[in-house]
Every structure is written in C-alpha cells, then in structure tokens.
CHARMM internal coordinates of N, CA and C (Angstrom, degrees):
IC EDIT
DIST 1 N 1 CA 1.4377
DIST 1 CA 1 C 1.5169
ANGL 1 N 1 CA 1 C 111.62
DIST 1 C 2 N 1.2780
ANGL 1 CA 1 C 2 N 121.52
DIHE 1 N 1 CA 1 C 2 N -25.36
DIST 2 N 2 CA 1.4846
ANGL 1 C 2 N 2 CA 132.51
DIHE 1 CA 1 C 2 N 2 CA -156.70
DIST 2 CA 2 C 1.8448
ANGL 2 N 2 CA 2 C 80.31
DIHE 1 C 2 N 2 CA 2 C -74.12
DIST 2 C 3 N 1.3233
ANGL 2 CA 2 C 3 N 131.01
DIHE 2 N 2 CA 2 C 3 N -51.22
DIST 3 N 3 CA 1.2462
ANGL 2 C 3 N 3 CA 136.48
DIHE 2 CA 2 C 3 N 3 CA -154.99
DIST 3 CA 3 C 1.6482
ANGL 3 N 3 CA 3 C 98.54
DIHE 2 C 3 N 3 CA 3 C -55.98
DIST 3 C 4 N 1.2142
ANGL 3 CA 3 C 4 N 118.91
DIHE 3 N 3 CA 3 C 4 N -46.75
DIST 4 N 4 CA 1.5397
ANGL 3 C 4 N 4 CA 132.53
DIHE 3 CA 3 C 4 N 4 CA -160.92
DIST 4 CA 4 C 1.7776
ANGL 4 N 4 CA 4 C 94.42
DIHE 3 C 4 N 4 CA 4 C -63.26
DIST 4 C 5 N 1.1677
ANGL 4 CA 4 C 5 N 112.47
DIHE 4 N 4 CA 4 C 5 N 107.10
DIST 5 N 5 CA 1.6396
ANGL 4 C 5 N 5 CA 125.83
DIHE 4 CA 4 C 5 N 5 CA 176.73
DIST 5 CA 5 C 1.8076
ANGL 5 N 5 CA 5 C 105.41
DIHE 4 C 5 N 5 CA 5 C -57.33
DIST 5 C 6 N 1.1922
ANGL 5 CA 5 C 6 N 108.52
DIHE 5 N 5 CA 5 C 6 N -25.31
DIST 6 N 6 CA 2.0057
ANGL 5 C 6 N 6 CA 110.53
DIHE 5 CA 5 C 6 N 6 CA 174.84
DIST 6 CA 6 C 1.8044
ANGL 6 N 6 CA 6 C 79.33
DIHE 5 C 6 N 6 CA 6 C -74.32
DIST 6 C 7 N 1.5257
ANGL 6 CA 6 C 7 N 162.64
DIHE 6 N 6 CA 6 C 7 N -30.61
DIST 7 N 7 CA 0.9210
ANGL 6 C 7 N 7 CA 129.16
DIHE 6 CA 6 C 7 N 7 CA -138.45
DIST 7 CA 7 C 1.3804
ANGL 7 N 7 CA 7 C 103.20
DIHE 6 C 7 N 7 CA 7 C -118.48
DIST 7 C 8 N 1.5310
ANGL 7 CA 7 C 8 N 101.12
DIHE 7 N 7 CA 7 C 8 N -57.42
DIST 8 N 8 CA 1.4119
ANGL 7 C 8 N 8 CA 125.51
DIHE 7 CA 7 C 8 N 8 CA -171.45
DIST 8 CA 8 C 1.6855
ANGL 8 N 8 CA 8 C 113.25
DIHE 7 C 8 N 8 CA 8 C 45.94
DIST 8 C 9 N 1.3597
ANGL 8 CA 8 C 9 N 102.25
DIHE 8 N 8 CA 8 C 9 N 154.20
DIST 9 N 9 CA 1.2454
ANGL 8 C 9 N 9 CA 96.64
DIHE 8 CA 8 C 9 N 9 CA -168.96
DIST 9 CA 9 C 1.6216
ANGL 9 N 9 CA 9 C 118.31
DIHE 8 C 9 N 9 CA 9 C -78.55
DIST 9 C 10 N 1.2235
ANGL 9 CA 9 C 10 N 137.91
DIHE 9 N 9 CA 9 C 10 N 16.50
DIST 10 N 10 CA 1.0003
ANGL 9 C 10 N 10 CA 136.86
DIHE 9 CA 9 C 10 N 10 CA -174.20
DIST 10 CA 10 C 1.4569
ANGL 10 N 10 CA 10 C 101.93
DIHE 9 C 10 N 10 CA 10 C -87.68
DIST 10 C 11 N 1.6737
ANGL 10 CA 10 C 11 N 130.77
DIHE 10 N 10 CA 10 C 11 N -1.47
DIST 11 N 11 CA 0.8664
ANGL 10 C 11 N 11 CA 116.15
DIHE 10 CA 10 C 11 N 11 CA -179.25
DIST 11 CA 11 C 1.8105
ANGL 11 N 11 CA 11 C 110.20
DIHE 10 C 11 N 11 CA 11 C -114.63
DIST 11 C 12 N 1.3330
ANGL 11 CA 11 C 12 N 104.34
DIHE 11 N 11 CA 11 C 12 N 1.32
DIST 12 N 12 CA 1.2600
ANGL 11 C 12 N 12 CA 120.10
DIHE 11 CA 11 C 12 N 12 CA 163.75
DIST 12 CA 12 C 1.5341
ANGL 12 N 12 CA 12 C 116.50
DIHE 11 C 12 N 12 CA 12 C -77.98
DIST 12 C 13 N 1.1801
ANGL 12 CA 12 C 13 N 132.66
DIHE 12 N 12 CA 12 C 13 N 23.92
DIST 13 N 13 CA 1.2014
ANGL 12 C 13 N 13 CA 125.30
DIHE 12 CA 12 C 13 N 13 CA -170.16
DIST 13 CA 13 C 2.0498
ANGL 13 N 13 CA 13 C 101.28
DIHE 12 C 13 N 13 CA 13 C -122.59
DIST 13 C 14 N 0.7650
ANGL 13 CA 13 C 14 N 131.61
DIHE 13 N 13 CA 13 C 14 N 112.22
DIST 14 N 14 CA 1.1780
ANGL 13 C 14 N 14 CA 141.97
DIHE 13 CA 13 C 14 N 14 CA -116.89
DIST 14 CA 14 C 2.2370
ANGL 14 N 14 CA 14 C 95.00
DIHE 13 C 14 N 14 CA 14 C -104.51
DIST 14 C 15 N 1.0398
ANGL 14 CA 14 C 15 N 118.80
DIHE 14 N 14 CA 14 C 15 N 98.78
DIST 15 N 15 CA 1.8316
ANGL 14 C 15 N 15 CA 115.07
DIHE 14 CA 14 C 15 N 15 CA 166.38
DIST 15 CA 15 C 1.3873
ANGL 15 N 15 CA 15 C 123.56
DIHE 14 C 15 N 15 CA 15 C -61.87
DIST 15 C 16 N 1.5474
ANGL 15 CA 15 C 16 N 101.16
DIHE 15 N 15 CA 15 C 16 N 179.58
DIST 16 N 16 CA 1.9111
ANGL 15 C 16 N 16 CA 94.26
DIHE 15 CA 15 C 16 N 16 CA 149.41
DIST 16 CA 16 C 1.0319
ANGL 16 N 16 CA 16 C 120.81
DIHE 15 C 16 N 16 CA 16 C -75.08
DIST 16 C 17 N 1.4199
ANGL 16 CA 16 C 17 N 128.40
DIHE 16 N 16 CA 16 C 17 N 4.92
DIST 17 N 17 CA 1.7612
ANGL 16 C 17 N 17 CA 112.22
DIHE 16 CA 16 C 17 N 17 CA -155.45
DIST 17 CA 17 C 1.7134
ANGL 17 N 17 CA 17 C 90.73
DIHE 16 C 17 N 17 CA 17 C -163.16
DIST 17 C 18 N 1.5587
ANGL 17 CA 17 C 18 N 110.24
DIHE 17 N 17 CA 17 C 18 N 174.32
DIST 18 N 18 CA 1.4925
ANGL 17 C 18 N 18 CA 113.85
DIHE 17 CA 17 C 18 N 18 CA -179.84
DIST 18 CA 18 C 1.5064
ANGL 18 N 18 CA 18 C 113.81
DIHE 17 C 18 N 18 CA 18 C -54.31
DIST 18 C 19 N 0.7820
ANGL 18 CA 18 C 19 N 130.49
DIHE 18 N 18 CA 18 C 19 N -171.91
DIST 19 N 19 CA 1.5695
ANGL 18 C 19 N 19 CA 143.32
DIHE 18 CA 18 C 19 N 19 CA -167.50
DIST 19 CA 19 C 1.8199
ANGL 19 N 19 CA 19 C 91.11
DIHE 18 C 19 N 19 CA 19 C -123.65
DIST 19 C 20 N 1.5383
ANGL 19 CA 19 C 20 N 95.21
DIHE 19 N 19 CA 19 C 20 N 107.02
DIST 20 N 20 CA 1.7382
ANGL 19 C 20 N 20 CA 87.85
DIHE 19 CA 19 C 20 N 20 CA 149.81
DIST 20 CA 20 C 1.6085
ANGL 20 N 20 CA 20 C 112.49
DIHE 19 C 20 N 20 CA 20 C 94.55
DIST 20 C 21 N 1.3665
ANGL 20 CA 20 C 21 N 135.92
DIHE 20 N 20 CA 20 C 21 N 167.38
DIST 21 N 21 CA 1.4361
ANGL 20 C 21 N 21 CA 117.08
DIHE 20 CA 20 C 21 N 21 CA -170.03
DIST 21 CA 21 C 1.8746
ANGL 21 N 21 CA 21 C 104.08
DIHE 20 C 21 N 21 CA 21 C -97.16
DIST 21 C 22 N 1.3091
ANGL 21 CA 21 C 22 N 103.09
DIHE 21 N 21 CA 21 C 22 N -21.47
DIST 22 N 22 CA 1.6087
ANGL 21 C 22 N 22 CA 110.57
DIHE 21 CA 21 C 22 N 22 CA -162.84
DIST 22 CA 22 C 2.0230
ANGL 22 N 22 CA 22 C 105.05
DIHE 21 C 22 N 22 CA 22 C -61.43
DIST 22 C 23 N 1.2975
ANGL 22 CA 22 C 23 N 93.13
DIHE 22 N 22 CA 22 C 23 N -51.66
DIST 23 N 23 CA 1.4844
ANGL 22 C 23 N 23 CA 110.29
DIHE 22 CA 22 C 23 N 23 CA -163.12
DIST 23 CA 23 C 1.3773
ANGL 23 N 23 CA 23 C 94.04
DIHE 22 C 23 N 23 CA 23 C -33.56
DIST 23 C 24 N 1.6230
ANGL 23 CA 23 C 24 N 113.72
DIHE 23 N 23 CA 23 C 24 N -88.51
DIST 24 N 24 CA 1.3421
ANGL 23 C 24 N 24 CA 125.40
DIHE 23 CA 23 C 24 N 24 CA -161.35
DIST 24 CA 24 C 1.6561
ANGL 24 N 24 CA 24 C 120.80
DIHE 23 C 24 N 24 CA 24 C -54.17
DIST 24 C 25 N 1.5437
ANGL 24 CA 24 C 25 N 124.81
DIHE 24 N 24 CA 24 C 25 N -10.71
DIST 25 N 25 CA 1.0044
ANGL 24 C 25 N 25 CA 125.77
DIHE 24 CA 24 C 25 N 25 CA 167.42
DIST 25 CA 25 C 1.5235
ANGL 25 N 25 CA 25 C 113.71
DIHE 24 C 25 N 25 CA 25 C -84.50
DIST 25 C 26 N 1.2357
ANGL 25 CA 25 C 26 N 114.00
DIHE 25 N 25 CA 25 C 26 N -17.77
DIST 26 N 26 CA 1.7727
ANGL 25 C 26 N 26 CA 125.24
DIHE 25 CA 25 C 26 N 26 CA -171.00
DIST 26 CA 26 C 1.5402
ANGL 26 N 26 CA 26 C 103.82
DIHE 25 C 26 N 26 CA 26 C -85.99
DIST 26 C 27 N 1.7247
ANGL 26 CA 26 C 27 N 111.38
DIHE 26 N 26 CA 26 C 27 N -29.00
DIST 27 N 27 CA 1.4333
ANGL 26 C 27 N 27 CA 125.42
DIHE 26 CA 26 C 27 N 27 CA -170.03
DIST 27 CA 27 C 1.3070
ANGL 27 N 27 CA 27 C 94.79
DIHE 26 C 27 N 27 CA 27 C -88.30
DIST 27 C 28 N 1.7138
ANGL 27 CA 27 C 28 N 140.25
DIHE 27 N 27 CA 27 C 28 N -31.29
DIST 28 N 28 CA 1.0436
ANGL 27 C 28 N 28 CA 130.99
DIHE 27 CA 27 C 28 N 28 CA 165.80
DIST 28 CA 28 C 1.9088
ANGL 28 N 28 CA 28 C 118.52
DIHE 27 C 28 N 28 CA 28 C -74.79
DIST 28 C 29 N 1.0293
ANGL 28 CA 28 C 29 N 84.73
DIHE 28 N 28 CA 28 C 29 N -36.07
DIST 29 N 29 CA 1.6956
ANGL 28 C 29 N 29 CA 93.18
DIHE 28 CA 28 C 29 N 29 CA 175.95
DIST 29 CA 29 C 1.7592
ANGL 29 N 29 CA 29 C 98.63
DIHE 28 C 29 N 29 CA 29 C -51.34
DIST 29 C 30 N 0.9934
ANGL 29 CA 29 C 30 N 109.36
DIHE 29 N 29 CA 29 C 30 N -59.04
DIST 30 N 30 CA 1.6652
ANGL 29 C 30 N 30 CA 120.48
DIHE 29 CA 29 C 30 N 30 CA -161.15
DIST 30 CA 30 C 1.4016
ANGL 30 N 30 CA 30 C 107.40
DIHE 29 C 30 N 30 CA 30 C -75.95
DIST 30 C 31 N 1.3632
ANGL 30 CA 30 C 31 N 117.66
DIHE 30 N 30 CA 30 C 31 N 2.99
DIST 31 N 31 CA 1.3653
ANGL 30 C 31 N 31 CA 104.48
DIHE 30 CA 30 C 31 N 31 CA -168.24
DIST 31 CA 31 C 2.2131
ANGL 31 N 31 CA 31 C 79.11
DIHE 30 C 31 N 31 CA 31 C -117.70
DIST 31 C 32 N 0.7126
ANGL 31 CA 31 C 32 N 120.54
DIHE 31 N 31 CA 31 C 32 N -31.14
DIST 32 N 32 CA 1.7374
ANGL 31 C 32 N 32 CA 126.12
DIHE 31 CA 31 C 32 N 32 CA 178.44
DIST 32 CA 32 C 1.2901
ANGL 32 N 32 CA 32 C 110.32
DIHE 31 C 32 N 32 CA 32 C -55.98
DIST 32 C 33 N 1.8888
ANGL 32 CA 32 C 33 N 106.07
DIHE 32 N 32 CA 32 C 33 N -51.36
DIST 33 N 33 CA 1.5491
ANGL 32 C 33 N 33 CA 98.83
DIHE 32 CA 32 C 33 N 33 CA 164.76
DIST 33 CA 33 C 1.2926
ANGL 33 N 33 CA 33 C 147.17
DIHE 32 C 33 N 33 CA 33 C -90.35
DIST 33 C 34 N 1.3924
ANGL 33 CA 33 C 34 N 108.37
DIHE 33 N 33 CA 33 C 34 N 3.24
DIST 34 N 34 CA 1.7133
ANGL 33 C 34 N 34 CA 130.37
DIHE 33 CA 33 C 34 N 34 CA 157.40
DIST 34 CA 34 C 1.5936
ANGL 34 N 34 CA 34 C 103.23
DIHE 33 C 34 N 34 CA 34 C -41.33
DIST 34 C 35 N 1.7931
ANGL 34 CA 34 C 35 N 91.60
DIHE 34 N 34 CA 34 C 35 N -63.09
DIST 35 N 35 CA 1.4798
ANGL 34 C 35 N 35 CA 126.41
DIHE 34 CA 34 C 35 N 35 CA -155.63
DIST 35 CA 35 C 2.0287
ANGL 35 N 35 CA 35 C 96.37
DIHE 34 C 35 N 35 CA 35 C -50.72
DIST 35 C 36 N 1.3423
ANGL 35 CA 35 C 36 N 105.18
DIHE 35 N 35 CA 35 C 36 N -34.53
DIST 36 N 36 CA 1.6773
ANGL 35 C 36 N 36 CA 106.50
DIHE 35 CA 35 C 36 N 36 CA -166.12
DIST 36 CA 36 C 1.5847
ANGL 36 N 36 CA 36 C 100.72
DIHE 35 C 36 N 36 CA 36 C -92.54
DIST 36 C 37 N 1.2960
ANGL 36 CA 36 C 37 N 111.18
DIHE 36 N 36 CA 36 C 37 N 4.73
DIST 37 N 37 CA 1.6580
ANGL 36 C 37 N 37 CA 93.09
DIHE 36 CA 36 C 37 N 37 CA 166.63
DIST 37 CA 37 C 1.7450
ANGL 37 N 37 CA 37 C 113.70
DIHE 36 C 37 N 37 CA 37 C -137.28
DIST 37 C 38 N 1.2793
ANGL 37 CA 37 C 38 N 94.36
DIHE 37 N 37 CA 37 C 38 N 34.24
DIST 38 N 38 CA 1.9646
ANGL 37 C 38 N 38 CA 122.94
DIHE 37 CA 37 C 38 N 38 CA 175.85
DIST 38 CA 38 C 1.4763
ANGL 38 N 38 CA 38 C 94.37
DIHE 37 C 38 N 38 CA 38 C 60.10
DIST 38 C 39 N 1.4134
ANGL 38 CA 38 C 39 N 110.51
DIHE 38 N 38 CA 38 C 39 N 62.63
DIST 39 N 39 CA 2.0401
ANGL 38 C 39 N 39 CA 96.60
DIHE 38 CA 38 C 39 N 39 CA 169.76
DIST 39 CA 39 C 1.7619
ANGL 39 N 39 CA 39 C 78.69
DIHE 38 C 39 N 39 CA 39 C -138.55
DIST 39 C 40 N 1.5553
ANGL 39 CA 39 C 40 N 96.29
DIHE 39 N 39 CA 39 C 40 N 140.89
DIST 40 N 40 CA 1.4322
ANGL 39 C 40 N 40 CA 130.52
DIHE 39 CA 39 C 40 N 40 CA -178.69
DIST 40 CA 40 C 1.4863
ANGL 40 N 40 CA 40 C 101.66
DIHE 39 C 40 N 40 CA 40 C -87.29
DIST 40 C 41 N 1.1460
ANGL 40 CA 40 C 41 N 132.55
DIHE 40 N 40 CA 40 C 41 N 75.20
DIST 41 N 41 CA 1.5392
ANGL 40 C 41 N 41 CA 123.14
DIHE 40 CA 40 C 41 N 41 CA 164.25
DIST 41 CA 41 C 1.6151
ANGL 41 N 41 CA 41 C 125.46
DIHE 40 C 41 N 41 CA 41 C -45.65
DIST 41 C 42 N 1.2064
ANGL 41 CA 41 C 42 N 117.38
DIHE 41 N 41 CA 41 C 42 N 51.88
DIST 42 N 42 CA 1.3464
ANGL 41 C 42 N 42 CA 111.80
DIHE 41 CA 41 C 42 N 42 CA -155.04
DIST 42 CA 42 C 1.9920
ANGL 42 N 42 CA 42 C 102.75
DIHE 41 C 42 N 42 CA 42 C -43.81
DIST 42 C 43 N 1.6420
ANGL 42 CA 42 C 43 N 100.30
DIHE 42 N 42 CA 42 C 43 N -64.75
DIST 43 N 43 CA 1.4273
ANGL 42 C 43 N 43 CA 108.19
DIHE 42 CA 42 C 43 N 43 CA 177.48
DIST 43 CA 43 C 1.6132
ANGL 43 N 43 CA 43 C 97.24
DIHE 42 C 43 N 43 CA 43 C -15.59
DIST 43 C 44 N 0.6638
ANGL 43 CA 43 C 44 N 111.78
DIHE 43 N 43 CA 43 C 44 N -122.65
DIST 44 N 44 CA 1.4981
ANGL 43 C 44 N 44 CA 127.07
DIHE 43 CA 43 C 44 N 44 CA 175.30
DIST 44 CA 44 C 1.5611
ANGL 44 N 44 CA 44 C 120.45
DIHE 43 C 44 N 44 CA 44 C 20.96
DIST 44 C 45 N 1.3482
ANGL 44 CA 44 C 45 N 83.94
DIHE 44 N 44 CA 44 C 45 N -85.58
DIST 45 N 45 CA 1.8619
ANGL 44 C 45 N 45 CA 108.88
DIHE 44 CA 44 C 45 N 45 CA 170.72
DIST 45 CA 45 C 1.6995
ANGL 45 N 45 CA 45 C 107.49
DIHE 44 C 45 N 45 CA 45 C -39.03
DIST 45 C 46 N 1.5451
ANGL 45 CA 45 C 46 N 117.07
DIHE 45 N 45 CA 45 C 46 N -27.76
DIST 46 N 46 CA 1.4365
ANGL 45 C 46 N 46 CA 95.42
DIHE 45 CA 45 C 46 N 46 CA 178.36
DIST 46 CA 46 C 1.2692
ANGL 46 N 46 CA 46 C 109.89
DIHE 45 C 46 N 46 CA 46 C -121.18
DIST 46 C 47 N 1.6110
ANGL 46 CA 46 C 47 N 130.02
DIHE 46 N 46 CA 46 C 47 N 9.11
DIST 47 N 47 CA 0.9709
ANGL 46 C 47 N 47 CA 122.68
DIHE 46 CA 46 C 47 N 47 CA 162.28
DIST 47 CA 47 C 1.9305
ANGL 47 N 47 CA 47 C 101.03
DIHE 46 C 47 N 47 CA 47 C -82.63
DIST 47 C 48 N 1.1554
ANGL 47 CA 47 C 48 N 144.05
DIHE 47 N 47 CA 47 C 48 N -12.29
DIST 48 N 48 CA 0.6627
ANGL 47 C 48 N 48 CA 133.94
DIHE 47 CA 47 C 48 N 48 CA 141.10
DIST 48 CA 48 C 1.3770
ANGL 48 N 48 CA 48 C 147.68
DIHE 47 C 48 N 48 CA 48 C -23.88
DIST 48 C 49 N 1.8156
ANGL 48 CA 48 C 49 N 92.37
DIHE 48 N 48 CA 48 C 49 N -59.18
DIST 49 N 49 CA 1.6784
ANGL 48 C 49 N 49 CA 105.24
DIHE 48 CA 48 C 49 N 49 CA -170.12
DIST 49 CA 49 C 1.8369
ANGL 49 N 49 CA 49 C 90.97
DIHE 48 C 49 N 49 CA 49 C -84.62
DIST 49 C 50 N 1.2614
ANGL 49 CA 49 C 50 N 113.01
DIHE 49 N 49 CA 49 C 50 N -37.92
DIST 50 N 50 CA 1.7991
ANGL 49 C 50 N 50 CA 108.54
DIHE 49 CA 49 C 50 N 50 CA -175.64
DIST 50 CA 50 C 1.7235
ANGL 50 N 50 CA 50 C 100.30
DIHE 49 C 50 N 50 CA 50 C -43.84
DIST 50 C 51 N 1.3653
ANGL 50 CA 50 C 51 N 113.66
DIHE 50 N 50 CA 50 C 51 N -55.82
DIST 51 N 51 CA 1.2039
ANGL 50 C 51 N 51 CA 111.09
DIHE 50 CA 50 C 51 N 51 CA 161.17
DIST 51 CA 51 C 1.5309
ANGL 51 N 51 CA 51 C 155.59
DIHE 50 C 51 N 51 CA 51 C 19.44
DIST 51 C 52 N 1.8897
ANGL 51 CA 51 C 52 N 88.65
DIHE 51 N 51 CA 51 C 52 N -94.87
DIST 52 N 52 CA 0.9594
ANGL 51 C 52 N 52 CA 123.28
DIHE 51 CA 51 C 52 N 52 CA 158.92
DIST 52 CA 52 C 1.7632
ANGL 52 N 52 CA 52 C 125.73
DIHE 51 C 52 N 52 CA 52 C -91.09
DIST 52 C 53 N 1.1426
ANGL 52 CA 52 C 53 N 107.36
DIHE 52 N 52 CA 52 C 53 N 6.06
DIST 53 N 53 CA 1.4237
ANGL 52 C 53 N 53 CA 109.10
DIHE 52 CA 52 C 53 N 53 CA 161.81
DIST 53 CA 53 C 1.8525
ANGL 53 N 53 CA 53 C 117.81
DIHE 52 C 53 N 53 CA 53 C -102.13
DIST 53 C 54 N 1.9049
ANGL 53 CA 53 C 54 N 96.11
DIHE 53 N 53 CA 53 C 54 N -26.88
DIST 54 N 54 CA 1.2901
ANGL 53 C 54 N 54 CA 88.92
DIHE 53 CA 53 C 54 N 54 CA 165.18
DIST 54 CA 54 C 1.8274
ANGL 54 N 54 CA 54 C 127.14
DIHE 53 C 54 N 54 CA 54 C -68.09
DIST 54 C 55 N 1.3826
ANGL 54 CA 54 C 55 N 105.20
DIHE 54 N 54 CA 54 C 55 N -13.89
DIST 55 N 55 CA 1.2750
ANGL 54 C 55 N 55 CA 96.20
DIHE 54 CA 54 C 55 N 55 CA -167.68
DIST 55 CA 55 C 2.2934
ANGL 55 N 55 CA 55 C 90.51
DIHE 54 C 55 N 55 CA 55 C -82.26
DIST 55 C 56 N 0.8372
ANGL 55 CA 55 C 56 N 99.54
DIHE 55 N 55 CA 55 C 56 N -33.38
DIST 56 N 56 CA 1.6405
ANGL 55 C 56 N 56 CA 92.13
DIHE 55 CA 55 C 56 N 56 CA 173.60
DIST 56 CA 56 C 0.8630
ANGL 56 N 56 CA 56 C 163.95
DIHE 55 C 56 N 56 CA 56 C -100.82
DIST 56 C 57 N 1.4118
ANGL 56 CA 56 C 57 N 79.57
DIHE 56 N 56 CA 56 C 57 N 21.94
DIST 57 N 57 CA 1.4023
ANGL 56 C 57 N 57 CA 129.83
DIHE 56 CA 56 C 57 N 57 CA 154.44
DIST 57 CA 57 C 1.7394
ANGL 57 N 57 CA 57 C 124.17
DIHE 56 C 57 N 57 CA 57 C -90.88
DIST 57 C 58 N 1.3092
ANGL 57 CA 57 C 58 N 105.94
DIHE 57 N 57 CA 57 C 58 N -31.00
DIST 58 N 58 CA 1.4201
ANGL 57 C 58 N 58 CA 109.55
DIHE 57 CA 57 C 58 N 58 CA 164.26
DIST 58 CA 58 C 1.9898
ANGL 58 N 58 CA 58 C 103.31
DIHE 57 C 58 N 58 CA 58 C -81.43
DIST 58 C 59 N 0.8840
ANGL 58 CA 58 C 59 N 103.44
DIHE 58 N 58 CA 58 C 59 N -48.68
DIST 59 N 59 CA 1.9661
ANGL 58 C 59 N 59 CA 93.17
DIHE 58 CA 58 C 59 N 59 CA 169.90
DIST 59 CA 59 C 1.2200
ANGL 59 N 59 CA 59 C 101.16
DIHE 58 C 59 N 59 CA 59 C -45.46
DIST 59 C 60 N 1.2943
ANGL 59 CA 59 C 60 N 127.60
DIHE 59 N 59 CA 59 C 60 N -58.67
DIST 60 N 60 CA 1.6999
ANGL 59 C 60 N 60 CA 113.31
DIHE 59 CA 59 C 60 N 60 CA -142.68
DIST 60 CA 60 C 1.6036
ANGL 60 N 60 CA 60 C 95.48
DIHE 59 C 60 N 60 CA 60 C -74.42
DIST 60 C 61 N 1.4770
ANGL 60 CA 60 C 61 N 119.79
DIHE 60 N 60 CA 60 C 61 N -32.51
DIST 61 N 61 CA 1.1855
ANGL 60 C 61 N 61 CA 104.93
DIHE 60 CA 60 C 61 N 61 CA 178.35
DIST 61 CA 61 C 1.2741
ANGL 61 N 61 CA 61 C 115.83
DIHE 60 C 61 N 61 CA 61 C -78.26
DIST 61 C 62 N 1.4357
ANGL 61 CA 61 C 62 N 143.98
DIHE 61 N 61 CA 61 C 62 N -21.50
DIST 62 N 62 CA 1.5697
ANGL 61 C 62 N 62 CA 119.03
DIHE 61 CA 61 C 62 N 62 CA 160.77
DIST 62 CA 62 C 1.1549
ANGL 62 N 62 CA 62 C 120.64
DIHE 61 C 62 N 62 CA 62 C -74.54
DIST 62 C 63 N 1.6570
ANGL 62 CA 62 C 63 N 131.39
DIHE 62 N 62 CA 62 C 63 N -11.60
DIST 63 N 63 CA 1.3127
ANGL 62 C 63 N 63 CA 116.07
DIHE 62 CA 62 C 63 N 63 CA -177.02
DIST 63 CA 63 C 2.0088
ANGL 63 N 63 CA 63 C 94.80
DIHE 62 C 63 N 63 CA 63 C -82.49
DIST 63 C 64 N 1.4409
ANGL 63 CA 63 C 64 N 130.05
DIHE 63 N 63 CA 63 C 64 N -35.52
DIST 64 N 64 CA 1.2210
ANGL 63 C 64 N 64 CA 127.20
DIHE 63 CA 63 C 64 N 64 CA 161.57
DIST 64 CA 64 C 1.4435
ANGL 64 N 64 CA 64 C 115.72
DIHE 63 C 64 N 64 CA 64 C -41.08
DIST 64 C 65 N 1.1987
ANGL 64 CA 64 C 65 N 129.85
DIHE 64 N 64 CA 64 C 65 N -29.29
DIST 65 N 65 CA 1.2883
ANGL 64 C 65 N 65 CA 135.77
DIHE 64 CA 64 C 65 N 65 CA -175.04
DIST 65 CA 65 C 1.4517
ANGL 65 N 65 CA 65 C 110.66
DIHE 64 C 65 N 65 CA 65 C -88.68
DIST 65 C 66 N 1.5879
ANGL 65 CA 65 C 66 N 115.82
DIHE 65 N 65 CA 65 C 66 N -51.54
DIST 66 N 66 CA 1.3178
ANGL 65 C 66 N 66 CA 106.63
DIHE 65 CA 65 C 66 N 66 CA 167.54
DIST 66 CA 66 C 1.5340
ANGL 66 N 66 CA 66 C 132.15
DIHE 65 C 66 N 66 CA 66 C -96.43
DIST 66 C 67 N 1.3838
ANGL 66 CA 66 C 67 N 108.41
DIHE 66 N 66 CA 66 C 67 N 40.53
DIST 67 N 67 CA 1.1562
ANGL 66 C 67 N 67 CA 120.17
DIHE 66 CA 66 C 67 N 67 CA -160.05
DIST 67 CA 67 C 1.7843
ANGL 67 N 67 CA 67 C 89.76
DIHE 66 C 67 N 67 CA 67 C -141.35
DIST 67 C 68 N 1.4535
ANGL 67 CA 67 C 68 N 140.52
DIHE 67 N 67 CA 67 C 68 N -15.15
DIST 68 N 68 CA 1.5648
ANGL 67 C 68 N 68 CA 161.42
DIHE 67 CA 67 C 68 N 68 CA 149.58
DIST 68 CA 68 C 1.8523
ANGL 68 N 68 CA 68 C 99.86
DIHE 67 C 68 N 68 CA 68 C -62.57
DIST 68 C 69 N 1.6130
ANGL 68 CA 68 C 69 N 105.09
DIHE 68 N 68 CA 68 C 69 N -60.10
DIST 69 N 69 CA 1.2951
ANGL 68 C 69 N 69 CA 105.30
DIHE 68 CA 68 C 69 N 69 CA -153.89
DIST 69 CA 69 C 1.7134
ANGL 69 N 69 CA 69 C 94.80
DIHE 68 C 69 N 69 CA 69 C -70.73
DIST 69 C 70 N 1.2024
ANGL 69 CA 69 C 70 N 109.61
DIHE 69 N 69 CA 69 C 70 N -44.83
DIST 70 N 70 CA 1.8646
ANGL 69 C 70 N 70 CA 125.47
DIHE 69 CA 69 C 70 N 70 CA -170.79
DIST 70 CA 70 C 1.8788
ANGL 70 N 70 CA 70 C 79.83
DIHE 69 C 70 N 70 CA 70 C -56.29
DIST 70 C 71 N 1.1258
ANGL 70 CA 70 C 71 N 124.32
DIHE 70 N 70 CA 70 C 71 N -66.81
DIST 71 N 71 CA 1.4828
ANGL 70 C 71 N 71 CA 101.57
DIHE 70 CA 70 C 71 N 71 CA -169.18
DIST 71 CA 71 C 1.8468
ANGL 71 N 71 CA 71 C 135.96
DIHE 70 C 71 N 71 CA 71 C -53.94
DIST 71 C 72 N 1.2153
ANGL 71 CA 71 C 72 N 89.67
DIHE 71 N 71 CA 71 C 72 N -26.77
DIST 72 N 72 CA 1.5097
ANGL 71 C 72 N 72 CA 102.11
DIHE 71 CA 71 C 72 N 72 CA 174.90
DIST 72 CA 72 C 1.3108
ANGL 72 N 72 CA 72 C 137.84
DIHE 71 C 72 N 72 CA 72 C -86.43
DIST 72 C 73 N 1.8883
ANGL 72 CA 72 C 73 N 97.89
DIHE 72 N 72 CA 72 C 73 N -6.33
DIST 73 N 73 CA 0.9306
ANGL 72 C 73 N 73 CA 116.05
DIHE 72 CA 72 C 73 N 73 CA 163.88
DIST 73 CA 73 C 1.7341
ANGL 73 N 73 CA 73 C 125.55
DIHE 72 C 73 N 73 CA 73 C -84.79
DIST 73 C 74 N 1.0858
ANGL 73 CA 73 C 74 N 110.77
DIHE 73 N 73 CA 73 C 74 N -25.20
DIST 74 N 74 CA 1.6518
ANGL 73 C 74 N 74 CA 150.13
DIHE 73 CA 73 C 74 N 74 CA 170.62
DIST 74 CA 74 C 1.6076
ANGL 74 N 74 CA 74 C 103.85
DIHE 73 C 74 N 74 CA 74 C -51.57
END
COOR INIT
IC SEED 1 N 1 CA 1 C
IC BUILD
C-alpha cells in the first residue's frame, strides 16, 4: 500500500486515535444510519469505542508519568 502515491506510507504509521478529522465523523455518521434502519454495526461501534479509550489511555498514562516525576521531584 505504501507504494500507492493516493496512500503513501506516511499514513501507514500507526497513532492513538484515527488519522485525520473526516474518518471519525464518517464512522459516527455510519454508525447513526445503521442505527435508523435497526442494523447493529457492531464493526464499527467498537472500533469506535477502542478509539476513544485509546486516546485515555494515552492521557492517563502521561498524567501517571507526570504526576511520578512531580513526586520525585518533591
């Protein structure tokens, strides 16, 4: 995929969270209109919440980190 110039590999390099502002609004969009014709997108619905648990999960670990270092400095 890295080869494909629409892709390039800079987008293969992996965050805490989706890539970009479109994704996660399109993943919410798509999961609203499942929701209006009774289909359970599960896919979706939990790549979602992985998501949003990865991002607070990366907080909790820097405030743990600067909240260790603030003590040892103390």
């Amino acid at each position: 995929m890295s080869l494909d110039p629409r892709i390039g590999n800079q987008f293969l390099k992996a965050g805490i969270d989706y890539g970009g502002p479109c994704f996660p609004k399109d993943v919410k969009a798509l999961i609203t209109s499942t929701k209006s014709v009774d289909y359970k997108f599960a896919t979706l619905e939990v790549a979602q919440l992985v998501n949003i648990n990865q991002r607070k999960l990366f907080t909790n670990k820097i405030l743990n980190f600067f909240k260790v270092a603030l003590e040892i400095k103390s």
